[in-house]
DSSP file (Angstrom, degrees, kcal/mol; ACC not computed):
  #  RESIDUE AA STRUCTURE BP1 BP2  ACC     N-H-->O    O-->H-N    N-H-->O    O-->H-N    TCO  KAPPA ALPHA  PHI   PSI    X-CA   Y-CA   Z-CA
    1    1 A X     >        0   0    0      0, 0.0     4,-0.5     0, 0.0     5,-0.1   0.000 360.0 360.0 360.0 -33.4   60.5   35.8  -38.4
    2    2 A X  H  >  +     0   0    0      1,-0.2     4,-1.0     2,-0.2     8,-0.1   0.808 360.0  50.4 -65.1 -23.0   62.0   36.4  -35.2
    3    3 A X  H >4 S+     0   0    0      1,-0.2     7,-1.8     2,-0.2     3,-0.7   0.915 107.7  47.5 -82.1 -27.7   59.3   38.2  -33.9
    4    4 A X  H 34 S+     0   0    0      1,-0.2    -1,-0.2     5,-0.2     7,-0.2   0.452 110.0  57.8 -87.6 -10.2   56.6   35.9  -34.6
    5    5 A X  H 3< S+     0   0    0     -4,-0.5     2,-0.6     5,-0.2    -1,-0.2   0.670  86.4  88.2 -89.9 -17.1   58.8   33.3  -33.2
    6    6 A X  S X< S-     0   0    0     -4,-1.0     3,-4.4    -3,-0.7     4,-0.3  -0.596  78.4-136.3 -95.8 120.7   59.1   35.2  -29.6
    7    7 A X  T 3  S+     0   0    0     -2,-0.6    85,-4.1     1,-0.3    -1,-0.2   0.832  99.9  66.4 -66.8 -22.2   56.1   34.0  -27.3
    8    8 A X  T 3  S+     0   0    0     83,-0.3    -1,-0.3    85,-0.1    86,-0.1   0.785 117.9  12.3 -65.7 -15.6   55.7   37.6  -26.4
    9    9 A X  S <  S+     0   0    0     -3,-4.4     3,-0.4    -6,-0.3     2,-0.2   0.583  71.1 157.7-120.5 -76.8   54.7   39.0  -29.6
   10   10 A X  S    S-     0   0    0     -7,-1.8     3,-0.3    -4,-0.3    -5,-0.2  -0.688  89.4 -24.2  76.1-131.5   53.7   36.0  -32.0
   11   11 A X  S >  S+     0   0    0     -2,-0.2     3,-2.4     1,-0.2    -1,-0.2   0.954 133.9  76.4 -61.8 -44.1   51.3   37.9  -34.6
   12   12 A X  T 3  S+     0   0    0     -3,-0.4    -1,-0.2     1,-0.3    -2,-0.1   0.797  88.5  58.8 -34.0 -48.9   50.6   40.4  -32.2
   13   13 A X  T 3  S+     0   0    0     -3,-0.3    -1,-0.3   -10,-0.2     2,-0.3   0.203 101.5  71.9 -71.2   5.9   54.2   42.1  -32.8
   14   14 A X  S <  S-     0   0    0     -3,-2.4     3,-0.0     1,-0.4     0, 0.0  -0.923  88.7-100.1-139.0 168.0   53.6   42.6  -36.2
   15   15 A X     >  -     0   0    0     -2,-0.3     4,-1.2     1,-0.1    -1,-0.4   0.144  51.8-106.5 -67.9-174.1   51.6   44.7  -39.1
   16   16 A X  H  > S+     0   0    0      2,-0.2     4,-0.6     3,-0.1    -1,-0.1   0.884 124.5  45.2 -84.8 -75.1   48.3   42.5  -40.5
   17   17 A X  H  > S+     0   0    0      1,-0.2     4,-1.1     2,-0.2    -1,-0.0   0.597 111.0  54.9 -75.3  -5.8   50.4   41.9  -43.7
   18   18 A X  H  > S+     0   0    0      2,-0.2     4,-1.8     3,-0.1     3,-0.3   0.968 108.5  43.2 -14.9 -95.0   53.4   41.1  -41.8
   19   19 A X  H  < S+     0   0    0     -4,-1.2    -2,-0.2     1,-0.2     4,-0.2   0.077 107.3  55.2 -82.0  23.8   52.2   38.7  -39.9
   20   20 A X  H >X S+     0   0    0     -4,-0.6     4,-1.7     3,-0.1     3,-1.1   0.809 111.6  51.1 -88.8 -66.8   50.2   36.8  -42.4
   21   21 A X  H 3X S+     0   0    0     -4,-1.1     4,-2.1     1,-0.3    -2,-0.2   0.802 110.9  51.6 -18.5 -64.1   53.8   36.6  -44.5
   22   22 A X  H 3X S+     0   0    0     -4,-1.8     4,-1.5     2,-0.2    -1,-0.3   0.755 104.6  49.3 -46.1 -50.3   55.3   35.4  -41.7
   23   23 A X  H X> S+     0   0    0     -3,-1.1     4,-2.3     2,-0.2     3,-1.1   0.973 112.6  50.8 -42.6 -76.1   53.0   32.7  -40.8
   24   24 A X  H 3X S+     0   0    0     -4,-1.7     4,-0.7     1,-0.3    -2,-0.2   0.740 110.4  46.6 -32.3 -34.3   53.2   31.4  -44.4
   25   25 A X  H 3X S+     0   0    0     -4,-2.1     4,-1.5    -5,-0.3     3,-0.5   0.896 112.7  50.0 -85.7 -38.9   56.9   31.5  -44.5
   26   26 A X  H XX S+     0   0    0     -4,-1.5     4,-1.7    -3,-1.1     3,-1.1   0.984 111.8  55.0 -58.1 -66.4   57.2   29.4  -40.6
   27   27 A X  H 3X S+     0   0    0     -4,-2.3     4,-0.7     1,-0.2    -1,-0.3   0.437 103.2  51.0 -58.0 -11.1   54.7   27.1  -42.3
   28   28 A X  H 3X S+     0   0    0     -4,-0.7     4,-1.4    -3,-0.5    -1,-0.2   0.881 116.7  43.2  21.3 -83.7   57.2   26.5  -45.2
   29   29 A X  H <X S+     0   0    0     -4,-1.5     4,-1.2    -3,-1.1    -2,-0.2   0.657 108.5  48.7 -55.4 -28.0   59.8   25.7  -42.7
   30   30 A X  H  X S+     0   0    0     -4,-1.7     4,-6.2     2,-0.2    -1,-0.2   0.920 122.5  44.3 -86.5 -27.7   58.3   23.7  -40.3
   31   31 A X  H  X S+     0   0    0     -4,-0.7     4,-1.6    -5,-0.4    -2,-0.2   0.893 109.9  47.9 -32.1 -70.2   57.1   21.9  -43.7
   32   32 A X  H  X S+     0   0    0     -4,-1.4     4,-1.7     1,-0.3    -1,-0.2   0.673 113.7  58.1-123.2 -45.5   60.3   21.9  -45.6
   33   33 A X  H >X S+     0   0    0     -4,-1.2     3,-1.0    -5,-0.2     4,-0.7   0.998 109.7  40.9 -60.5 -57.1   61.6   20.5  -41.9
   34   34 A X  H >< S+     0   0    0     -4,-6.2     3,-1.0     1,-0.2    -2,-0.2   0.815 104.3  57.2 -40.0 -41.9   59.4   17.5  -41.8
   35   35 A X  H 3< S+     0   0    0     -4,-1.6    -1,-0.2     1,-0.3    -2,-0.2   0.839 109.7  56.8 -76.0 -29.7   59.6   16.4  -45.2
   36   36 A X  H << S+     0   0    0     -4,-1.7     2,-0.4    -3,-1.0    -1,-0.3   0.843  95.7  77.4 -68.9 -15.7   63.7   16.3  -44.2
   37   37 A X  S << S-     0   0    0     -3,-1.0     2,-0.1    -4,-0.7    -4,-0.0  -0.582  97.5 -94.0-105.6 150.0   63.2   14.2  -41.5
   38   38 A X        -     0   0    0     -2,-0.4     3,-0.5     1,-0.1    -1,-0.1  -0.451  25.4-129.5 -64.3 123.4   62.5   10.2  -41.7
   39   39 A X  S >  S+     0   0    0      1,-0.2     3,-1.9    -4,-0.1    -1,-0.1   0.192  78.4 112.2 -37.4  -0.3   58.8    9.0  -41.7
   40   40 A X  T 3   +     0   0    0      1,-0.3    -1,-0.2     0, 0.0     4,-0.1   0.514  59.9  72.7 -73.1 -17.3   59.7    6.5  -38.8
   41   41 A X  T 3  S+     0   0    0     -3,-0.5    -1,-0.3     2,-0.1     2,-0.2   0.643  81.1  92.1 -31.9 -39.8   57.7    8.3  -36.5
   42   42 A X  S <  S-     0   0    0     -3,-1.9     0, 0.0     1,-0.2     0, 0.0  -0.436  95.2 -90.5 -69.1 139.8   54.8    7.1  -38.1
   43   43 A X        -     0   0    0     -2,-0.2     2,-0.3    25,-0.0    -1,-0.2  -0.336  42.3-172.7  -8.4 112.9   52.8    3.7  -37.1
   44   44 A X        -     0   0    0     -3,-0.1     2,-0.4    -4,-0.1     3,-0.1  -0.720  17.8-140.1 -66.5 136.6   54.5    1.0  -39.3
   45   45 A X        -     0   0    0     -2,-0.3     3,-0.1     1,-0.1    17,-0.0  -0.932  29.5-112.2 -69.1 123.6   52.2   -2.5  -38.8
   46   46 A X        -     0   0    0     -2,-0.4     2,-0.4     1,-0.2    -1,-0.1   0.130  34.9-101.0 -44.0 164.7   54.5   -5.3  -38.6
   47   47 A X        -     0   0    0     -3,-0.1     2,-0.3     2,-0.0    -1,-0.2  -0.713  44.7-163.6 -94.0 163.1   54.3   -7.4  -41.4
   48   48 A X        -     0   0    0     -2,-0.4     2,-1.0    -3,-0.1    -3,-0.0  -0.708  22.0 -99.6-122.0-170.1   52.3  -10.6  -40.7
   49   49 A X    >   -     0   0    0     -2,-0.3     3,-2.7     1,-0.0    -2,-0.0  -0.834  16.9-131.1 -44.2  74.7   52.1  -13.6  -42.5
   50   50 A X  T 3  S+     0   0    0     -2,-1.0    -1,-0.0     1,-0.2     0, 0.0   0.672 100.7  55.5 -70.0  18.5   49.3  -14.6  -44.7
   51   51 A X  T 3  S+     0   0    0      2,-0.1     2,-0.5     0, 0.0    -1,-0.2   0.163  81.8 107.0-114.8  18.1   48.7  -18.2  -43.1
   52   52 A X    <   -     0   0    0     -3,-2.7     2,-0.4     0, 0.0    -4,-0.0  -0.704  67.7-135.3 -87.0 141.8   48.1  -17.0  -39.9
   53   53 A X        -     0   0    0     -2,-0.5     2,-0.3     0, 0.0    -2,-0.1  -0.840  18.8-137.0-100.2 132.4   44.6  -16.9  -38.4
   54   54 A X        -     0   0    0     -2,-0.4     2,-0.2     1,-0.1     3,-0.1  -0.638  15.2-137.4 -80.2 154.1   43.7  -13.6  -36.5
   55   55 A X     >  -     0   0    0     -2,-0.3     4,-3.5     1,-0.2     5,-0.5  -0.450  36.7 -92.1 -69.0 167.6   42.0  -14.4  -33.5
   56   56 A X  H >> S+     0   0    0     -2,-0.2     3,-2.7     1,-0.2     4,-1.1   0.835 126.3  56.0 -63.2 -88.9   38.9  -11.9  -33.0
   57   57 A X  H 3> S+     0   0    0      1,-0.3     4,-1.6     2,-0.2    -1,-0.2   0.512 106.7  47.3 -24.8 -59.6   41.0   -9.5  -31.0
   58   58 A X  H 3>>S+     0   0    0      2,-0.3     4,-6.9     1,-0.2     5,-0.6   0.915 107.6  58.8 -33.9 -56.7   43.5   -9.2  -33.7
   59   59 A X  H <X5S+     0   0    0     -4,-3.5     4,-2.5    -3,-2.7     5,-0.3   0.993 101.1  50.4 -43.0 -52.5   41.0   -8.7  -36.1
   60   60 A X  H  X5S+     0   0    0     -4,-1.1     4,-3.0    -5,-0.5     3,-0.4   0.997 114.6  47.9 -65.3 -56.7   39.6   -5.8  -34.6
   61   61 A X  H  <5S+     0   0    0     -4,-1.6     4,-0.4     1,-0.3     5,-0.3   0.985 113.3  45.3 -75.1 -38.8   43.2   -4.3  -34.3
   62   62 A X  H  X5S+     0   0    0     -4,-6.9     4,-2.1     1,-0.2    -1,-0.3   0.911 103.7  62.7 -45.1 -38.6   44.2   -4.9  -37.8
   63   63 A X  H  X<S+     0   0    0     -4,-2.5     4,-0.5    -5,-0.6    -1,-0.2   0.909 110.4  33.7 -44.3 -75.6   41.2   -3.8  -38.5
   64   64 A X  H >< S+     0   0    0     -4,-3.0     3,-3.1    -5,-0.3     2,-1.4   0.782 113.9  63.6 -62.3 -99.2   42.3    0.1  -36.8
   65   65 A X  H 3> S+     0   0    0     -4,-0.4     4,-1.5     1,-0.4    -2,-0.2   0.283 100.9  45.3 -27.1 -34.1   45.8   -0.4  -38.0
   66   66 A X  H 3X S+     0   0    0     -4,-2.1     4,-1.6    -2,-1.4    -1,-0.4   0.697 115.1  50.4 -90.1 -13.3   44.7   -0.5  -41.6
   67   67 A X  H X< S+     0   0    0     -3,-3.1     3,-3.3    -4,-0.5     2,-0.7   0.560 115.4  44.0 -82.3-117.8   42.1    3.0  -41.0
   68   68 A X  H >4 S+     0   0    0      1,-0.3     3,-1.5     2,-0.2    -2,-0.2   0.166 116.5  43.1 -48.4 -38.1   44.9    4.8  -39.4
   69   69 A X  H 3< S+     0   0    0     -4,-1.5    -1,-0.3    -2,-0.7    -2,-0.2   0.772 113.9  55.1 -52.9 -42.3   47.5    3.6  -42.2
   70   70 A X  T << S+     0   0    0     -3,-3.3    -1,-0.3    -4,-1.6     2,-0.2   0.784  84.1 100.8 -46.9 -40.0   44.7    4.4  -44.6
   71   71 A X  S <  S-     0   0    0     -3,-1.5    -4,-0.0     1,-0.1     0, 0.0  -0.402  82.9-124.6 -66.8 115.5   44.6    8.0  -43.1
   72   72 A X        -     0   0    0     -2,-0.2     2,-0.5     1,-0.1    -1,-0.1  -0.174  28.8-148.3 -81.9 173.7   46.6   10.2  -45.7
   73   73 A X        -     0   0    0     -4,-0.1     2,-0.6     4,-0.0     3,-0.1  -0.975  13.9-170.5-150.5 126.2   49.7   12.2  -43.8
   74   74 A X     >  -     0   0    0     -2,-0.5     4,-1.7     1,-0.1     5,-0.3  -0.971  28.9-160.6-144.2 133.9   51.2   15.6  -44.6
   75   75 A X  H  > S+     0   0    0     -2,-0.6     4,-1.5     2,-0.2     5,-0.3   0.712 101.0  58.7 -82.8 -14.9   53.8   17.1  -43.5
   76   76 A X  H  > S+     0   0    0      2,-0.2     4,-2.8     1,-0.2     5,-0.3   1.000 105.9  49.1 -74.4 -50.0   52.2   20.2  -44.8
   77   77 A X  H  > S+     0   0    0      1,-0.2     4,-2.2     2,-0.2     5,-0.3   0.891 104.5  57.6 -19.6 -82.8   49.2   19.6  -42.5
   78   78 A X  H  X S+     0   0    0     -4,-1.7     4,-1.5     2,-0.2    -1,-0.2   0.843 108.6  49.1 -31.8 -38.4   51.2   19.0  -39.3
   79   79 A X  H >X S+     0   0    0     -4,-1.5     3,-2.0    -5,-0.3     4,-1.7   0.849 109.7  49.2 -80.9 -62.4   52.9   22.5  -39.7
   80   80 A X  H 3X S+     0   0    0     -4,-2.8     4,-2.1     1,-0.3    -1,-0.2   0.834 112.6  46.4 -64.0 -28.8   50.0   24.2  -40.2
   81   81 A X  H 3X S+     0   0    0     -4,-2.2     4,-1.4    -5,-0.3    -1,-0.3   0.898 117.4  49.0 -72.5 -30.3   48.3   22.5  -37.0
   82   82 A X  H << S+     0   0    0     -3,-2.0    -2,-0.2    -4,-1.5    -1,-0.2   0.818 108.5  46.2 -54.4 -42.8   51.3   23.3  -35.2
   83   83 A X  H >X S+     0   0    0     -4,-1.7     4,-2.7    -5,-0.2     3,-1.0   0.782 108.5  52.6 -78.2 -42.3   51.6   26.1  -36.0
   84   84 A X  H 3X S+     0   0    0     -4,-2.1     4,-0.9    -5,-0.4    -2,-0.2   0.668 113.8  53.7 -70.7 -18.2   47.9   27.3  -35.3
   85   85 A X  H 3< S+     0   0    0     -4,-1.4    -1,-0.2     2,-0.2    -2,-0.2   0.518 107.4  43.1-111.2  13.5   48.3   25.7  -32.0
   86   86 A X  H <4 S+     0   0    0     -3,-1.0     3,-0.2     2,-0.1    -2,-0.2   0.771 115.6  50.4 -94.9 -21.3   51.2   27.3  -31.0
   87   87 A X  H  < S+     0   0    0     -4,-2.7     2,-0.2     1,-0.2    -2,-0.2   0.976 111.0  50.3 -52.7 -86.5   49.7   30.7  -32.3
   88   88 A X  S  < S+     0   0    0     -4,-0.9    -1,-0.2    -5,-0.0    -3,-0.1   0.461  88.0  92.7  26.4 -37.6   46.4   30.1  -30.3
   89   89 A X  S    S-     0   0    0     -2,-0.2     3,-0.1    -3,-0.2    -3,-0.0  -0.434  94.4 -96.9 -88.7 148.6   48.3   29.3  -26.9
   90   90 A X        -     0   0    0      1,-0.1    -1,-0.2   -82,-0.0     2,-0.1  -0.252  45.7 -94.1 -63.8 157.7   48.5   32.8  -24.9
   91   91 A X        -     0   0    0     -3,-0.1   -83,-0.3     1,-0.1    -1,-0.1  -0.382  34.8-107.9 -88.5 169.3   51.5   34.9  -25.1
   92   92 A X        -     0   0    0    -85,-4.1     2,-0.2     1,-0.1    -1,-0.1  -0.263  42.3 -93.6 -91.6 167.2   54.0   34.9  -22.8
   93   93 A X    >   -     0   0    0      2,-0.1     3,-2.0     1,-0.1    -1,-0.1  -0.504  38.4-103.2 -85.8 141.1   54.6   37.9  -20.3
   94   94 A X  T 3  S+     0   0    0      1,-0.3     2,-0.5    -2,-0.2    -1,-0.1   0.550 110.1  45.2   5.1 -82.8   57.0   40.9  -21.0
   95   95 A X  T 3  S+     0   0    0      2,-0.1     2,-0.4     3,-0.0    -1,-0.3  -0.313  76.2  96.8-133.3  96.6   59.3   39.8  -19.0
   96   96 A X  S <  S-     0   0    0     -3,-2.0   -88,-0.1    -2,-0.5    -4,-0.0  -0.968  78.5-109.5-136.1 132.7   60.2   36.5  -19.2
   97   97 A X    >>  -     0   0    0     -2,-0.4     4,-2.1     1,-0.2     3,-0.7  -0.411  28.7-147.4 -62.9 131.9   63.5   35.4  -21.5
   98   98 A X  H 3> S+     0   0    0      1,-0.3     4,-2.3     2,-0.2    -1,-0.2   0.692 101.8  67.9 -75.8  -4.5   61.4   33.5  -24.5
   99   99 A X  H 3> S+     0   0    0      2,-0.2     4,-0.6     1,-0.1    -1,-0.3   0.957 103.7  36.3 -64.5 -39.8   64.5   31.6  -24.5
  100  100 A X  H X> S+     0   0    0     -3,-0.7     4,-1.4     2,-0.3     3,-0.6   0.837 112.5  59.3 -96.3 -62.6   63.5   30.1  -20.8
  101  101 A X  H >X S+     0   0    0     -4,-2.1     4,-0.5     1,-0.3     3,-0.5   0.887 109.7  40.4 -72.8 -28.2   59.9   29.9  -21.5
  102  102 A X  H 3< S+     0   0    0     -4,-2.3    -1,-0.3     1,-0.2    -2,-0.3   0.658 110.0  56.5 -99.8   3.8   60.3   27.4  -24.7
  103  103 A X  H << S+     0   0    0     -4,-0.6     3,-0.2    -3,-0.6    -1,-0.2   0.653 111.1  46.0 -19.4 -50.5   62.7   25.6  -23.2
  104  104 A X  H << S+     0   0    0     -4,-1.4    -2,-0.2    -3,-0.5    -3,-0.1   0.586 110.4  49.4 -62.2 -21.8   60.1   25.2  -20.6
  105  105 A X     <        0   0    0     -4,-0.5    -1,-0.3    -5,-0.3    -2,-0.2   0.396 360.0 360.0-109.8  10.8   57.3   24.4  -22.8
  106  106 A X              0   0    0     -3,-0.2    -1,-0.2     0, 0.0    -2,-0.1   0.348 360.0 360.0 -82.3 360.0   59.4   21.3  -25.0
């Protein structure tokens, strides 16, 4: 896990069947993190009133508010995107402490 964590190797630092394993098992965790952590991140819409009159403007945002609210949400999703876009990103050079470079990159 460590190796696939270190922005110098990622997959690269490991066998084929390795670093498939590996991947499955981060996405697990980053999962298994989310699902620990409070949904409050997410877009809430205040509650409103049902005797209020939207003005047009409103409308139109209520409007988005209820698509994105609609939109289903997965923690599992979010690791895997995460993950595929920290995998993706080049790897870091030789020698540079990975400690220092993700430090850098937060």
């Amino acid at each position: 896990m460590g190796t696939i964590l270190d922005a110098r190797f990622k997959k690269e630092g490991l066998s084929s069947n390795t670093a498939d394993s590996a991947v499955k098992a981060l996405e697990d965790e980053i999962a298994s993190l989310g699902r620990a952590e409070s949904s409050s991140h997410y877009y809430e819409e205040p509650s409103t009133s049902p005797n209020v009159q939207l003005q047009p403007e409103q409308s139109l945002f209520k409007f988005i508010n209820n698509k994105v609210a609609e939109r289903k949400k997965s923690k599992r999703v979010d690791a895997v995107i995460t993950l595929r876009q920290y995998l993706n990103k080049p790897n870091a050079f030789h020698d540079i402490d990975p400690l220092t470079y993700l430090k850098q990159r937060k």
